[in-house]
LOTORKE-805292 format. One record per atom (N, C-alpha, C): residue number from 1; atom name; x, y, z. Coordinates in steps of 0.001 Angstrom, whole numbers, plus 500000, padded with zeros to 6 digits. Layout:
BEGIN
{NUM; "CA"; {X; Y; Z}} ...
//
This chain:
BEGIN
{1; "N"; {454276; 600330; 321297}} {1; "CA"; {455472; 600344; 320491}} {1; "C"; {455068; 600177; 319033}} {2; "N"; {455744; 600919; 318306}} {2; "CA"; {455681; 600739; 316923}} {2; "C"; {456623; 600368; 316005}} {3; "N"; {456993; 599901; 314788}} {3; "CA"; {457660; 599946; 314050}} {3; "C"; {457667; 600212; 312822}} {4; "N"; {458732; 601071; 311898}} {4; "CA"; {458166; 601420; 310638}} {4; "C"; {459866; 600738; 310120}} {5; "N"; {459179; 600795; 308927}} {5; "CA"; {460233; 599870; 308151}} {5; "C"; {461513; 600934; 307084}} {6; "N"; {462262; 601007; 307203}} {6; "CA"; {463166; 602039; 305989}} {6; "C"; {464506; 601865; 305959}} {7; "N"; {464988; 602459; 305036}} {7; "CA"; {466915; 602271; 304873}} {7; "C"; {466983; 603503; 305193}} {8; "N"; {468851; 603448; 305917}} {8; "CA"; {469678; 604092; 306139}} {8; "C"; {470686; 604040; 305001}} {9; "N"; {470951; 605351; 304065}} {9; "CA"; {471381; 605552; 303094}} {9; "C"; {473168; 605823; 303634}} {10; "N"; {473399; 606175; 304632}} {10; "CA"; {474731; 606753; 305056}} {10; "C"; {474409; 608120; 305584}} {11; "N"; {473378; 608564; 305141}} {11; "CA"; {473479; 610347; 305912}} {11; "C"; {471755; 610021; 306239}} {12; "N"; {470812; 609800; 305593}} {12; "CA"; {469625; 609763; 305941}} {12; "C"; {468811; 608458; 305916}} {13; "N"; {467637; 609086; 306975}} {13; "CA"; {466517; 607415; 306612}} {13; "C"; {465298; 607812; 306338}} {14; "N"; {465232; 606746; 305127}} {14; "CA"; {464315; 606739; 304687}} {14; "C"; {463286; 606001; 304999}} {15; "N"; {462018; 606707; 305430}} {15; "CA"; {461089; 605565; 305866}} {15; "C"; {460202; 605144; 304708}} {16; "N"; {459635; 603806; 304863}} {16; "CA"; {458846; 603021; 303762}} {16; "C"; {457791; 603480; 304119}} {17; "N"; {457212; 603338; 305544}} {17; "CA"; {455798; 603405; 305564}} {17; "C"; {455313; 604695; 306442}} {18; "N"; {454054; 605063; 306599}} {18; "CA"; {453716; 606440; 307334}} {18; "C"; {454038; 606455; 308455}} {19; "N"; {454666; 607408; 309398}} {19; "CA"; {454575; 607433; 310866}} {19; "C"; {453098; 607553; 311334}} {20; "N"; {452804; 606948; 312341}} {20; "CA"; {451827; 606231; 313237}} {20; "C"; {451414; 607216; 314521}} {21; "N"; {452518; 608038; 314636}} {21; "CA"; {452160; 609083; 315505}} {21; "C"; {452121; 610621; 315181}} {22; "N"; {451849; 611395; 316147}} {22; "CA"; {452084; 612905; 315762}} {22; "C"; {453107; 613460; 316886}} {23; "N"; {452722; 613150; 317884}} {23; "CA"; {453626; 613741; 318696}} {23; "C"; {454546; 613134; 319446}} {24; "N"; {455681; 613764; 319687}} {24; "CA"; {457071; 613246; 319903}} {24; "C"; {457177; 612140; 320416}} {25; "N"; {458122; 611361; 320393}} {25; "CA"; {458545; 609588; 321018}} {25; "C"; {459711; 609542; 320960}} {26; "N"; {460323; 608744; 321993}} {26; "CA"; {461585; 608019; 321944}} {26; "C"; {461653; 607282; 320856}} {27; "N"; {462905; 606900; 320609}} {27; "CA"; {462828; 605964; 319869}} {27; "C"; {464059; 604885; 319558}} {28; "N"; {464158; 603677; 319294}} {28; "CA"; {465041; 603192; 318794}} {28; "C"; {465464; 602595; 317606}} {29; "N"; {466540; 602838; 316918}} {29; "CA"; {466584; 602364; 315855}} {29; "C"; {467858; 601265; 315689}} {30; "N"; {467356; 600437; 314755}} {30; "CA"; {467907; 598995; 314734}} {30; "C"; {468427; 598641; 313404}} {31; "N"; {469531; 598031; 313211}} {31; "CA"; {469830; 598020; 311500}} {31; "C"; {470119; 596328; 311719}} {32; "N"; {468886; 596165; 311132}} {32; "CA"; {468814; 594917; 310506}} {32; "C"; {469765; 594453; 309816}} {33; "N"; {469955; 594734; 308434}} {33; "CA"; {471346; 593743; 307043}} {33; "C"; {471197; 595072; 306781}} {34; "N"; {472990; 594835; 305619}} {34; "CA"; {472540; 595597; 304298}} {34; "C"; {472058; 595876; 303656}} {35; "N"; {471507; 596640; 302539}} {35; "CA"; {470479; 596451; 301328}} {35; "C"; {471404; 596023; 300075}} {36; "N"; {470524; 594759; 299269}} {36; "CA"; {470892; 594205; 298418}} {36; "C"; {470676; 595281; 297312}} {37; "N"; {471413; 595009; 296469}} {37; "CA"; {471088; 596251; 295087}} {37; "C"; {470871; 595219; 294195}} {38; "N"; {470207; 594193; 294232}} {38; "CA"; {470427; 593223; 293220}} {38; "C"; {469575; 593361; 291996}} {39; "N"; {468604; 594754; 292075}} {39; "CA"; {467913; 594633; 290689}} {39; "C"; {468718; 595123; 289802}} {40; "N"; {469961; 595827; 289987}} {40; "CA"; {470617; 596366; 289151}} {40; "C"; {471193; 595422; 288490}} {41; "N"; {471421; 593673; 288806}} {41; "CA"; {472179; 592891; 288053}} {41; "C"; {471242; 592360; 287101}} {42; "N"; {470044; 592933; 287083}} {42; "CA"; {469443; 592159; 285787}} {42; "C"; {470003; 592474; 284607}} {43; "N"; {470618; 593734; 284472}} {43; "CA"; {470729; 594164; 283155}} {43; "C"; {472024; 593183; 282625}} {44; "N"; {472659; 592000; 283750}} {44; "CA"; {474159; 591568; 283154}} {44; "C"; {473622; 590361; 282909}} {45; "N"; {472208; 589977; 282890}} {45; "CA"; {471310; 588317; 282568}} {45; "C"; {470616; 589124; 281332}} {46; "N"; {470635; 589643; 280779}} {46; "CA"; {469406; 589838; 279734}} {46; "C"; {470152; 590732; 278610}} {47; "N"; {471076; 589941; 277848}} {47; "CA"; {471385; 591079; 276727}} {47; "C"; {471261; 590968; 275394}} {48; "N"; {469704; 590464; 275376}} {48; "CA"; {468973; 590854; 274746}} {48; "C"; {467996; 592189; 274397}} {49; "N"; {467910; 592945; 275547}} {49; "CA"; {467665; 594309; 275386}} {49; "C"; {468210; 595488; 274864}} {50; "N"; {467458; 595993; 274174}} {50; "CA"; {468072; 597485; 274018}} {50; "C"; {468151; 598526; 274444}} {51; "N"; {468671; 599586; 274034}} {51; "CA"; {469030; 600435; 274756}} {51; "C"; {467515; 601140; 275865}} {52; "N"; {466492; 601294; 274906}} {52; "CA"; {465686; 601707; 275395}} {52; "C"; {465136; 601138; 276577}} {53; "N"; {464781; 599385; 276336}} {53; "CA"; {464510; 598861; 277138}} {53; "C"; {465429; 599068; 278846}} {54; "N"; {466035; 599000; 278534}} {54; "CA"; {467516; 598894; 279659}} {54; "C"; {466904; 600698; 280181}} {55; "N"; {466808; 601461; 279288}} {55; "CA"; {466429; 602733; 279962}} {55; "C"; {465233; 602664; 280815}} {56; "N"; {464461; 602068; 280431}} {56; "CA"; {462879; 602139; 281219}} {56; "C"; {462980; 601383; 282779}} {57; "N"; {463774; 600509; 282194}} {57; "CA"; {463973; 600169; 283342}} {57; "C"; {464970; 600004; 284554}} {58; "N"; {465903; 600943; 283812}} {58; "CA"; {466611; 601815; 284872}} {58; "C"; {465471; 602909; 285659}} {59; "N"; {464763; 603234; 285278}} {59; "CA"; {463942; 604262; 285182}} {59; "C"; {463289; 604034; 286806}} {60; "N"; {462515; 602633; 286347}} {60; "CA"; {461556; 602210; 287164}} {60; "C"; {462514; 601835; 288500}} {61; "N"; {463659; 601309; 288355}} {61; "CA"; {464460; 601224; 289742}} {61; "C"; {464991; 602455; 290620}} {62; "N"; {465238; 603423; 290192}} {62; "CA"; {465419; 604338; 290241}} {62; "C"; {464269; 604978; 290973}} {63; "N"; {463163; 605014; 290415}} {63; "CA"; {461946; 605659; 291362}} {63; "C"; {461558; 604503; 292096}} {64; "N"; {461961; 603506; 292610}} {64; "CA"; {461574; 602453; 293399}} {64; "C"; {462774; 603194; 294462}} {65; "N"; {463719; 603171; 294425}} {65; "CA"; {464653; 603817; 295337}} {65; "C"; {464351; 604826; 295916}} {66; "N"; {463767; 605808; 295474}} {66; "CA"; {463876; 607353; 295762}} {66; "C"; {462072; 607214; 296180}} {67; "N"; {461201; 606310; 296197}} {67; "CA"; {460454; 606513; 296695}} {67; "C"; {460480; 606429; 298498}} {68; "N"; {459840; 607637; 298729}} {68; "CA"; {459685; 607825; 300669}} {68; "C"; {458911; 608128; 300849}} {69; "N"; {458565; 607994; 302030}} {69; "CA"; {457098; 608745; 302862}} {69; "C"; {457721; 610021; 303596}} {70; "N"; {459281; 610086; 304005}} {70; "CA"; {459684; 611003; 304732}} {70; "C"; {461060; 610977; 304584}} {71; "N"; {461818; 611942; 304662}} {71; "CA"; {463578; 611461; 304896}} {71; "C"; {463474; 612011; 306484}} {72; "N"; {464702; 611510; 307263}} {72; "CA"; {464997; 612177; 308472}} {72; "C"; {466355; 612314; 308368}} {73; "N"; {467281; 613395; 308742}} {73; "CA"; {468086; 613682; 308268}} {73; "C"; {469190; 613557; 309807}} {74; "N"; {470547; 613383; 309354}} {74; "CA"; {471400; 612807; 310538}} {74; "C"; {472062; 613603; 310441}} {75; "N"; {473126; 613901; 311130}} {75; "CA"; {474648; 614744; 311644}} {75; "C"; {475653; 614028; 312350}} {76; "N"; {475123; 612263; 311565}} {76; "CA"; {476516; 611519; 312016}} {76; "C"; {477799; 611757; 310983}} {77; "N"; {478857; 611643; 312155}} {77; "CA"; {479635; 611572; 311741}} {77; "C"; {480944; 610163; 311502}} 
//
């Protein structure tokens, strides 16, 4: 048995880490919690930044999100 770690966005999942196999498996999937979005509240503790700053690091959350090893794509409805 294996496990790989990723969010379920509402239509797809995203996995964090590499799949472990090549060829086909059952499988089950389990939803742990929600995902916290809480880096986005830094910007309402720190307003001392400027614009730019606040950009970069929108930036960097942003590709922290959208980073995957794979999407798998659903047809729930």
């Amino acid at each position: 048995m294996y496990a790989i770690k990723g969010v379920y966005d509402g239509n797809c999942f995203r996995l964090e880490e590499p799949v472990p196999v090549k060829e086909e498996y059952e499988v089950a999937i389990t939803f742990i919690e929600p995902v916290k979005r809480s880096q986005e509240n830094i910007f309402y503790f720190f307003n001392t930044w400027d614009d730019e700053d606040i950009e970069n690091v929108g930036q960097v959350i942003a590709e922290r999100r959208s980073f995957t090893l794979g999407i798998i794509h659903t047809n729930i409805s």
